[in-house]
C-alpha positions as CSV (number, residue, x, y, z in Angstrom):
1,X,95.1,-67.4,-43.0
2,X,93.2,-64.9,-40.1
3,X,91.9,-67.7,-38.5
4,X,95.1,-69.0,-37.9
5,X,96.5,-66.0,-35.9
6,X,95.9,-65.8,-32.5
7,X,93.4,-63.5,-31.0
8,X,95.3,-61.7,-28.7
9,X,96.5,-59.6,-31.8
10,X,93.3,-58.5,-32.5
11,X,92.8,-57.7,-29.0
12,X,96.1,-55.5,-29.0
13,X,95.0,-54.2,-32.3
14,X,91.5,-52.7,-31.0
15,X,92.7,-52.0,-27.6
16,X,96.2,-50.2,-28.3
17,X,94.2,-47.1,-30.3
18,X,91.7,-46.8,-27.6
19,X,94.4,-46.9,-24.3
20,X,96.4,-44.2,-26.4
21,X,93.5,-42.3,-27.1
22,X,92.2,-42.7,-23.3
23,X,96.2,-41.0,-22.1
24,X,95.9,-38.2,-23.9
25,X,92.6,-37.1,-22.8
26,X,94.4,-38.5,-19.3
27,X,97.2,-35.8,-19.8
28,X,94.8,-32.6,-20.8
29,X,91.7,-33.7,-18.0
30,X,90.6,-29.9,-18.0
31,X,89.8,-29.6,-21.7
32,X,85.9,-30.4,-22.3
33,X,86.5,-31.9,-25.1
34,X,88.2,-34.8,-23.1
35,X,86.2,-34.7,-20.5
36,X,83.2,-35.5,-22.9
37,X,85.0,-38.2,-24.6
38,X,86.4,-39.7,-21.2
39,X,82.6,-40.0,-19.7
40,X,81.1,-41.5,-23.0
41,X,84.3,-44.0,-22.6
42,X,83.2,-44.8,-19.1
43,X,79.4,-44.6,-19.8
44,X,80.3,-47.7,-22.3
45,X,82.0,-49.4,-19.5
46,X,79.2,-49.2,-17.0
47,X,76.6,-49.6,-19.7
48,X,75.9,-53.7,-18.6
49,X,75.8,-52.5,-14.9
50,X,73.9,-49.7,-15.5
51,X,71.2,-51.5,-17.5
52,X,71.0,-54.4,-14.7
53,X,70.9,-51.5,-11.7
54,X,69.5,-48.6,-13.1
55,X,66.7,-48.6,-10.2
56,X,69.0,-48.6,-7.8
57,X,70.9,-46.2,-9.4
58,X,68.0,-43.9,-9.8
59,X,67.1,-44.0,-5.9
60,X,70.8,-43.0,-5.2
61,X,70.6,-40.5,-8.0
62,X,67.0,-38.7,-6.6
63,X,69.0,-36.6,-4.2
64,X,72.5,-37.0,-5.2
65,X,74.4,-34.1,-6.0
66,X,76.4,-34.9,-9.0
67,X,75.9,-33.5,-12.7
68,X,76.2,-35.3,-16.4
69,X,79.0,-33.2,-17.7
70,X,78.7,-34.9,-21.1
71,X,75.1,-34.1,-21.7
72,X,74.4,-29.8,-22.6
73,X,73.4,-27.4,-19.6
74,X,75.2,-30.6,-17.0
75,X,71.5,-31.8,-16.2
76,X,71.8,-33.4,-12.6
77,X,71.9,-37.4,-12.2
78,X,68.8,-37.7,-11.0
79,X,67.1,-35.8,-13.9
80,X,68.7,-38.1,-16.5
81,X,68.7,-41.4,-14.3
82,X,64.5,-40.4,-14.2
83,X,64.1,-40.7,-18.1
84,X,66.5,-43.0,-18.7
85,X,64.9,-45.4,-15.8
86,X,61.8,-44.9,-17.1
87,X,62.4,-46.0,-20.7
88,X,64.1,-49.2,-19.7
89,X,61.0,-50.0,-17.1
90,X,58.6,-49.4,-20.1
91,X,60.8,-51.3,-22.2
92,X,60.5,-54.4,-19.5
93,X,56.8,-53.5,-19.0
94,X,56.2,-54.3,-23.1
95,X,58.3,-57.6,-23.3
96,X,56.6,-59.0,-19.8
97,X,53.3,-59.0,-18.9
98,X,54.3,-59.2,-15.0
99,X,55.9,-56.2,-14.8
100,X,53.3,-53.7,-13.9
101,X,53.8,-49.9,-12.9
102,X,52.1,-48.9,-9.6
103,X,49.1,-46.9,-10.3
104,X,47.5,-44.5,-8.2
105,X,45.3,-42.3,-10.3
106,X,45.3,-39.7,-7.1
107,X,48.4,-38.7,-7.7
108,X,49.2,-39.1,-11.5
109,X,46.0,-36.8,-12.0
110,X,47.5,-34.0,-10.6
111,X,51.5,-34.7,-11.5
112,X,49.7,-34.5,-15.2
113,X,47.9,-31.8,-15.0
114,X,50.6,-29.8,-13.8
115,X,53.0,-31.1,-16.7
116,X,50.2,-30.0,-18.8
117,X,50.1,-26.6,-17.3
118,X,54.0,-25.9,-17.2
119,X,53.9,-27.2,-21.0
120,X,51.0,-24.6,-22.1
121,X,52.9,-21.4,-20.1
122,X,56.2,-22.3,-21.4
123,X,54.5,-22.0,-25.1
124,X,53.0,-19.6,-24.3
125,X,55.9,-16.9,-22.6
126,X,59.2,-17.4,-24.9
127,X,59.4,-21.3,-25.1
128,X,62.2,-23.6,-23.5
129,X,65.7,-22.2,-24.3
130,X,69.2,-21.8,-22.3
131,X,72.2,-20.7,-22.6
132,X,73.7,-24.2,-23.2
133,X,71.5,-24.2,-26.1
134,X,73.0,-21.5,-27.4
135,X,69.6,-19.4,-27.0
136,X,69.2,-15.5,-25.8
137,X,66.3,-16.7,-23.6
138,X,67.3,-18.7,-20.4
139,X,65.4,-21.0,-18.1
140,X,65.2,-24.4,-19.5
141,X,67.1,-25.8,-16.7
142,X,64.4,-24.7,-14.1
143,X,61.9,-26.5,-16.6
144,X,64.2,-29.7,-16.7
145,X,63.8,-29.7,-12.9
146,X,60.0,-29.7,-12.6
147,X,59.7,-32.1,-15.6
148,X,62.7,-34.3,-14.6
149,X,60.7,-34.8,-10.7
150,X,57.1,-35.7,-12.3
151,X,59.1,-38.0,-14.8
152,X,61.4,-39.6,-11.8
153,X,57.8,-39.8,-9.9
154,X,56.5,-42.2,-12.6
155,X,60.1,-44.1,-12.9
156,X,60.0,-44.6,-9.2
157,X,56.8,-46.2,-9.4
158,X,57.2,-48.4,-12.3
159,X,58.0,-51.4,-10.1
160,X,57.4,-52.4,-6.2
161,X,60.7,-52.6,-4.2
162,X,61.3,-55.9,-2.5
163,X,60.6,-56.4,1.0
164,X,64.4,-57.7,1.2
165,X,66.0,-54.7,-0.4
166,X,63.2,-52.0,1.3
167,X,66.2,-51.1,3.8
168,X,68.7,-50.9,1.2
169,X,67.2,-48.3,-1.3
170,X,65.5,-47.0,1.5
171,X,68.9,-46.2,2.9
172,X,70.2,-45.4,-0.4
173,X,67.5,-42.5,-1.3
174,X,68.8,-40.4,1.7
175,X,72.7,-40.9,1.4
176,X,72.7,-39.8,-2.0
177,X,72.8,-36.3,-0.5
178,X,75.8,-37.0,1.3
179,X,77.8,-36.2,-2.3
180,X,77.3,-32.8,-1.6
181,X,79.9,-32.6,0.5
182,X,82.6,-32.9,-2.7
183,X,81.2,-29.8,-3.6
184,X,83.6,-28.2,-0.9
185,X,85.7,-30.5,-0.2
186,X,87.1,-30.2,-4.4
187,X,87.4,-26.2,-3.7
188,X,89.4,-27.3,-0.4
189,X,91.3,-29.3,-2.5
190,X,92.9,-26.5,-4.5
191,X,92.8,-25.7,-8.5
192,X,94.5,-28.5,-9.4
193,X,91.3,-30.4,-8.6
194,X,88.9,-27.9,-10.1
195,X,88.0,-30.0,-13.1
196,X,85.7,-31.8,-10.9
197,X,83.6,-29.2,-11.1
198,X,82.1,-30.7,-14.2
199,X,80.8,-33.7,-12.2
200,X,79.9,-31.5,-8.7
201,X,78.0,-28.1,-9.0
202,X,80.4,-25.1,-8.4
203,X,77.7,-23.3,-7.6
204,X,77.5,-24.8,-3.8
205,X,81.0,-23.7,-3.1
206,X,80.4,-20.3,-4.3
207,X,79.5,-19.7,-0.8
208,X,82.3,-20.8,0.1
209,X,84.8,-18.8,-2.0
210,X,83.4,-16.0,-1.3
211,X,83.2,-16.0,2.5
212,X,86.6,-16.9,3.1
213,X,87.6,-14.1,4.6
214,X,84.3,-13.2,6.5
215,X,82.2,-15.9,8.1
216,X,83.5,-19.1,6.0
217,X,80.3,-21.2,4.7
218,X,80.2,-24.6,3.7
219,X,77.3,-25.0,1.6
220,X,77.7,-28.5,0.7
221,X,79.0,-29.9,4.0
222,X,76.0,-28.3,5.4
223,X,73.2,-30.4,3.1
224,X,75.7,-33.4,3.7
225,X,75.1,-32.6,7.2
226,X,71.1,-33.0,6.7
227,X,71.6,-36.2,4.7
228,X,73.3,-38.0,7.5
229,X,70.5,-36.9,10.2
230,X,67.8,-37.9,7.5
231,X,69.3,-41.4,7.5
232,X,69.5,-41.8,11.3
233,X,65.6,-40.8,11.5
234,X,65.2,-43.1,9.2
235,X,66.9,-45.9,10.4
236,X,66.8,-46.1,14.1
237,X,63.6,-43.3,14.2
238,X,64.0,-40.6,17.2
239,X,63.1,-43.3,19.7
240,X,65.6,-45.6,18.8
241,X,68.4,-42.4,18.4
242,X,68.2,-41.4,21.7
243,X,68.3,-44.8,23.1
244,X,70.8,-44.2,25.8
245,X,72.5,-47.8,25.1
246,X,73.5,-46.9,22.1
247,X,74.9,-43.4,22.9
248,X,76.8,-43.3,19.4
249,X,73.3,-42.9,17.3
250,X,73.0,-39.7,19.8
251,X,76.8,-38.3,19.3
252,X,76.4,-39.3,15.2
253,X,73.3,-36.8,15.4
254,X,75.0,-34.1,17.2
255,X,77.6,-34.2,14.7
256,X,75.3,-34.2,11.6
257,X,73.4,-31.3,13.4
258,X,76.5,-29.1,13.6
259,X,77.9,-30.0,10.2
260,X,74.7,-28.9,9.0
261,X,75.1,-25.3,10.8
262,X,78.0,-24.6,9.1
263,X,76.5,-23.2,6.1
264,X,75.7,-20.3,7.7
265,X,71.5,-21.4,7.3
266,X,68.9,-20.7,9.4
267,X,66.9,-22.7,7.0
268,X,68.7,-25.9,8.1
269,X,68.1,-25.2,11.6
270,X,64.8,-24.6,11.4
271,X,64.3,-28.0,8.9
272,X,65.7,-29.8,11.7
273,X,63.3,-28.5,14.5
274,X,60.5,-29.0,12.0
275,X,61.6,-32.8,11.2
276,X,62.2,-34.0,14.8
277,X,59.0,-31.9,16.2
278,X,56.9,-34.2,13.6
279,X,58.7,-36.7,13.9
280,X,58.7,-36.4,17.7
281,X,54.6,-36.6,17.3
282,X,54.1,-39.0,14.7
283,X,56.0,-42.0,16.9
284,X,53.6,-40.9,19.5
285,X,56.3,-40.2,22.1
286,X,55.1,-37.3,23.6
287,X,53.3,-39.4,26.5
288,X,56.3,-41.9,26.2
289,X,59.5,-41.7,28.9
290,X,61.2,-40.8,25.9
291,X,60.1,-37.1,26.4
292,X,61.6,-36.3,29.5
293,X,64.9,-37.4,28.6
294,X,64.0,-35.5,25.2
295,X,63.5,-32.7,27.0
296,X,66.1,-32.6,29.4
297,X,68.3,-33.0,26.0
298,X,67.0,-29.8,24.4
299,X,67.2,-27.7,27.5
300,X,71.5,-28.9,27.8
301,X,71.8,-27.8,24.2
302,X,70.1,-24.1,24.9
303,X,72.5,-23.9,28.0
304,X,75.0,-25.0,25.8
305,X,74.1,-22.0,23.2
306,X,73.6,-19.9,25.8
307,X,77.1,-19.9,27.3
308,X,79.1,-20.4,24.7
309,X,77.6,-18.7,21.2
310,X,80.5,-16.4,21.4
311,X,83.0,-19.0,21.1
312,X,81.6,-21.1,18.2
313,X,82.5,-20.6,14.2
314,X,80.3,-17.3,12.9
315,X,78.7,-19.4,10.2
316,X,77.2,-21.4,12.9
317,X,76.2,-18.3,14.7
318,X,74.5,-17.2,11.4
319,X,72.7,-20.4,11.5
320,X,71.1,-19.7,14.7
321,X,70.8,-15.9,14.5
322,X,66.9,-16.2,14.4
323,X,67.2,-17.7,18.3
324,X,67.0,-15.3,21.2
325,X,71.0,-15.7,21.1
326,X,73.8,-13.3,21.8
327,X,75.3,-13.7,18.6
328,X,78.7,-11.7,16.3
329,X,77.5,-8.7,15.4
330,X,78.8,-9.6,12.2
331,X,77.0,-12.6,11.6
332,X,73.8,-11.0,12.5
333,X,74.4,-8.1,10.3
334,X,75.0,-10.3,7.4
335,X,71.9,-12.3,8.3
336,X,69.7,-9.7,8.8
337,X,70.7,-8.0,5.4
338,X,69.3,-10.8,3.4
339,X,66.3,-10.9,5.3
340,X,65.9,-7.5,4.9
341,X,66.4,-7.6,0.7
342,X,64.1,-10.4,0.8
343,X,61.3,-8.6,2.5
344,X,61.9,-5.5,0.4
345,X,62.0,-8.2,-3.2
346,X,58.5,-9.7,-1.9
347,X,56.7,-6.2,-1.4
348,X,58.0,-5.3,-5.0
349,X,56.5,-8.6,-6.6
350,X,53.0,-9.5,-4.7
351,X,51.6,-6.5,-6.6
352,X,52.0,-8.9,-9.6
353,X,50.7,-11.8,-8.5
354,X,47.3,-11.0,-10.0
355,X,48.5,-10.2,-13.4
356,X,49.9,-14.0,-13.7
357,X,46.8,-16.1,-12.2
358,X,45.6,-17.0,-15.5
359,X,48.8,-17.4,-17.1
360,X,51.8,-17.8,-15.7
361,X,55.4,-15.9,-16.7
362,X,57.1,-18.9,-16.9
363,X,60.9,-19.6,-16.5
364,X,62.0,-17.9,-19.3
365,X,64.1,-14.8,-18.9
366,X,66.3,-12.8,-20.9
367,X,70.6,-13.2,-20.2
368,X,70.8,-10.0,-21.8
369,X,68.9,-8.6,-18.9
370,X,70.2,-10.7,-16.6
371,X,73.8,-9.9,-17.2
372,X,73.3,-6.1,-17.2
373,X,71.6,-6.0,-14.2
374,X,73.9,-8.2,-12.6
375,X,76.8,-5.6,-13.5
376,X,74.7,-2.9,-12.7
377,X,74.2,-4.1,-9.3
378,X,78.0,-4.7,-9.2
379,X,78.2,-0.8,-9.6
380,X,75.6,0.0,-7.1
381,X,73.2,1.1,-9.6
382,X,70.3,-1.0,-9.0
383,X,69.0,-2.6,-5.6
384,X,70.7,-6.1,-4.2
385,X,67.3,-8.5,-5.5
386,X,67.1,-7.1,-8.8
387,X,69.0,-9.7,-10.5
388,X,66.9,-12.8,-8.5
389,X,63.7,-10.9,-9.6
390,X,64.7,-11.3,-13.3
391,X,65.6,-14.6,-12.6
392,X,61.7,-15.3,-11.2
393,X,63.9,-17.1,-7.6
394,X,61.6,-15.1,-5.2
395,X,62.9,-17.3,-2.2
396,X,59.3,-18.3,-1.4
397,X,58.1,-21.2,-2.1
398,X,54.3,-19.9,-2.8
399,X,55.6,-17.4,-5.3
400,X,58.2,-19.6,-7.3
401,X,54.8,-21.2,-8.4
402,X,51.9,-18.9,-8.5
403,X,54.0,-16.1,-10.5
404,X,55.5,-18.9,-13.3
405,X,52.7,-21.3,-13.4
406,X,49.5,-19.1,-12.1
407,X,46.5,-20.5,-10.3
408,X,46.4,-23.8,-12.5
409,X,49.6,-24.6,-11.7
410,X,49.8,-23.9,-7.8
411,X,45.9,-26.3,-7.7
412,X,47.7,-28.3,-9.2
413,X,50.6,-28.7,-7.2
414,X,48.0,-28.4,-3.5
415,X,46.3,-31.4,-5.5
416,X,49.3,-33.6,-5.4
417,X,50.2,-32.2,-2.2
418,X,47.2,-33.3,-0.7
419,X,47.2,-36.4,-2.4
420,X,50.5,-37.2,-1.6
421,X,49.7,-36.6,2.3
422,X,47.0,-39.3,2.1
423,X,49.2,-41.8,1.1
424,X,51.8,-41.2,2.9
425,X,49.6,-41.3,6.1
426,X,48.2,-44.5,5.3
427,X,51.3,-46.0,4.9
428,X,51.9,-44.8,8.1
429,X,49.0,-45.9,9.5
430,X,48.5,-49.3,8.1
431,X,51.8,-50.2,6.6
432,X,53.7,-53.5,6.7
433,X,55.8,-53.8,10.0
434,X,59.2,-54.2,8.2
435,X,57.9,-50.8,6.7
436,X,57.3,-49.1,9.5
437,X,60.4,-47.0,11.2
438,X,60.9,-45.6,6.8
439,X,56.9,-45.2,6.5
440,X,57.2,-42.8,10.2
441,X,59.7,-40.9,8.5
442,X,58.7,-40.5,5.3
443,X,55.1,-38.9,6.6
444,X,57.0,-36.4,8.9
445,X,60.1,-35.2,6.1
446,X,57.3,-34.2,4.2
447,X,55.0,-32.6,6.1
448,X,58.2,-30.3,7.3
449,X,59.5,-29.5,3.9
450,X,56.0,-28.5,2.9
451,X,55.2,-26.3,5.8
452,X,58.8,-24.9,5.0
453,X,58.5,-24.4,1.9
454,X,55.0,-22.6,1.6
455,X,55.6,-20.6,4.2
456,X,59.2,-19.5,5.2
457,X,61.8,-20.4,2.0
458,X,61.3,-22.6,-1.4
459,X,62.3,-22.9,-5.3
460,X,59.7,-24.4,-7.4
461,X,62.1,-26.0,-9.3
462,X,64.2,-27.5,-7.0
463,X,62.1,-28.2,-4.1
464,X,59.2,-30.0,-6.0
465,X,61.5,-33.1,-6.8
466,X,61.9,-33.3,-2.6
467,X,57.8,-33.8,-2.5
468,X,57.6,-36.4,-5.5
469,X,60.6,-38.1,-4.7
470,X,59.3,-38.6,-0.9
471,X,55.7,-40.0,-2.1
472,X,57.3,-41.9,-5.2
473,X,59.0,-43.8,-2.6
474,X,56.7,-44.6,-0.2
475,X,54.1,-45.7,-2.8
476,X,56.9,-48.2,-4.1
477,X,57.7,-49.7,-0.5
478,X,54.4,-50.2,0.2
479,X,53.6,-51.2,-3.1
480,X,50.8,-48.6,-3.5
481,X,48.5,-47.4,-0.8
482,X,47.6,-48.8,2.3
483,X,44.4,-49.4,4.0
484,X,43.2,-50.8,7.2
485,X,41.6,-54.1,4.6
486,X,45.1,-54.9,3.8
487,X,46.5,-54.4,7.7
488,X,43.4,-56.8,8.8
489,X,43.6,-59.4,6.0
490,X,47.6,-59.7,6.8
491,X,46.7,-59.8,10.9
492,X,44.1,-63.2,10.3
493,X,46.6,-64.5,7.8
494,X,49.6,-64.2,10.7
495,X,46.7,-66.0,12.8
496,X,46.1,-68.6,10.9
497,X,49.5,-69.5,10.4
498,X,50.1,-69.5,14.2
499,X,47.0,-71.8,14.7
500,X,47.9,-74.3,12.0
501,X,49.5,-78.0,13.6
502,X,53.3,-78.2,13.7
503,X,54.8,-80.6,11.4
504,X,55.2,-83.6,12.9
């Protein structure tokens, strides 16, 4: 008698619940309750995709800015693309014996021994607990970040990307960061579009919001800003962006370079002078012709700055208030009062440095604290840093890592570091020619983020996934690491082929 009916009733009958379900979490988008059921809904949806692209999806994810609103805490993309990647390239690995993860014992040494550190300390000093967890003590996002980058190292090594997709991914690891741009855009948008906020941080347009009235700072459009100049390096390399036929590469990076000033950072600025300087010397273009017109570039943009400072927006003159540059009074007062709060925060904590060398403090804090000194500070009662101290962000890189993780951890971390500079130079050095406008810009990105970060502004946390996400990526274009063997056995192979007889 069932078989008899036809199947679009029992179509109807499974899909009718679900589509009435679906418009009522539709018609209340702001209750988290629908939110969570409406992303498990789409999670299904995507699942067949998602299983076929998650490497893809993982590259994009490494510096997107977009959250997992279904999962506690909202971990980022990346941190849950990282684990989930990795299970389904182990899961490949057992049922194939020719999938094989790329193993360079240089750098998983290290990446494990810092794991193992940062697993001890947190055992050690109150454990992992957050405030999404319902717990007193908070921190276990910070210890999400720092295991979710050595995991993501490992899941972006598990396979070799193609030589026919290298630009692709390539391109996709860097535009990732372009989402943070929704960030401010959804505040622009008004609170009818605040619900977004569960799939965008809020915490980049807090900037925002609360500058409105003063020197209005875009903190997303700003690291959009350094995404689109990171893909132009990339791409076209500084040679071929100031290649004068082209003049639109030139105007695309002026554009970039000024949304990126908008955020009010010096940092930016001072990333950008670091990345092109190495950049600049790493394509060996500083005996080139190149450098005169270089040159002749950078002295029309101070004249530029020079002249007209006054006139541009104040976050921009924020940006560039560390420049001998007549700049707002107002935007130099508000930068030089978080320099000065930093300084003062940095003299209060080095005495402590020696107490944590052995073992760290760890992430954990208390909220109790936290919260009280936050209000007390509200009230004037207690300095402006006292809040970030609790917190253990000491806005420099060096002591986001030697204060949590001690001596151990910061070897550790110099270990990979090191490591991770080998690599990347012989890739440089001896890489595939396909390979070689990412591999020049992969060597100089991180040597500038990791002079930045030990020396002028860093997050342990949030930087580190920058360092293994830039070596896990040139060790799975190039397959592993390089050598100047591999560069000569492919040269007398490309030989050989020329010499052999044409077909008749």
């Amino acid at each position: 008698m069932f078989n008899a009916l036809p199947r679009w009733i029992f179509l109807y009958a499974l899909l009718l619940p679900v589509a009435i379900l679906l418009g009522f979490m539709l018609a209340t988008p702001t209750d988290l309750t629908s939110l969570g059921l409406m992303g498990m809904f789409v999670l299904a949806l995507c699942a067949p995709l998602i299983l076929k692209y998650h490497y893809p999806l993982l590259i994009f994810a490494w510096n997107s800015w977009i959250l997992v609103f279904i999962f506690p805490g909202q971990p980022a993309l990346g941190v849950v693309m990282s684990v989930f990647s990795l299970m389904m390239s182990v899961l490949t690995r057992t049922m194939s014996r020719r999938s094989s993860f790329i193993h360079l014992r240089s750098l998983a040494l290290p990446l494990i021994l810092l794991a193992v550190v940062v697993a001890v300390t947190a055992r050690f000093t109150g454990g992992i607990s957050g405030r999404a967890l319902g717990g007193e003590i908070w921190g276990a996002k910070r210890y999400l970040g720092v295991f979710g980058a050595i995991i993501g190292y490992f899941a972006l090594t598990a396979q070799r990307i193609p030589a026919e997709k290298a630009g692709l991914y390539s391109s996709l690891f860097v535009i990732g960061g372009l989402t943070a741009m929704c960030c401010d855009l959804v505040f622009m948008a008004g609170p009818s579009f605040y619900f977004l906020f569960n799939v965008f941080p809020s915490m980049a347009a807090l900037t925002q919001a609360a500058t409105q009235d003063t020197l209005q700072r875009f903190t997303g459009l700003s690291f959009a800003g350094l995404a689109g100049y990171s893909f132009l390096f990339m791409r076209y390399g500084i040679h071929g962006t100031f290649d004068l036929t082209k003049p639109w590469r030139l105007l695309f990076l002026f554009i970039c370079a000024g949304v990126s000033f908008i955020g009010g950072y010096r940092s930016l600025v001072i990333i950008l002078i670091l990345v092109m300087t190495f950049q600049f010397y790493f394509e060996g273009l500083f005996r080139s012709r190149l450098f005169p017109i270089f040159l002749l570039t950078s002295l029309l943009v101070g004249a530029f700055l020079v002249a007209f400072i006054q006139e541009l927006p104040l976050s921009v003159q924020r940006s560039l208030s560390f420049l001998p540059l007549d700049v707002d009074p107002m935007a130099l007062t508000d930068a030089l009062s978080t320099a000065e709060w930093r300084l003062s925060m940095w003299k209060a904590v080095l005495p402590d440095v020696p107490k944590y060398l052995l073992l760290g403090k760890g992430f954990a804090y208390s909220g109790t604290d936290f919260t009280l000194t936050s209000e007390a500070m509200r009230r004037g009662l207690y300095t402006a840093y006292e809040d970030t101290m609790i917190a253990g962000n000491y806005h420099q890189g060096a002591l986001t890592l030697l204060i949590p993780f001690g001596i151990f951890g910061f070897l550790a971390f110099l270990w990979f570091c090191v490591s991770g500079l080998r690599v990347l130079y012989l890739n440089y050095r001896y890489g595939e020619a396909h390979l070689k406008l990412v591999n020049t810009f992969l060597l100089p990105y991180f040597c500038a983020r990791l002079l930045f970060y030990l020396t002028i502004y860093g997050q342990f946390d949030l930087d580190f996934v920058i360092f293994t996400g830039t070596v896990g990526m040139s060790v799975a274009l190039n397959g592993g690491v390089r050598s100047f063997a591999d560069k000569h056995r492919e040269r007398e192979e490309a030989l050989a082929l020329e010499a052999m007889p044409a077909p008749a």
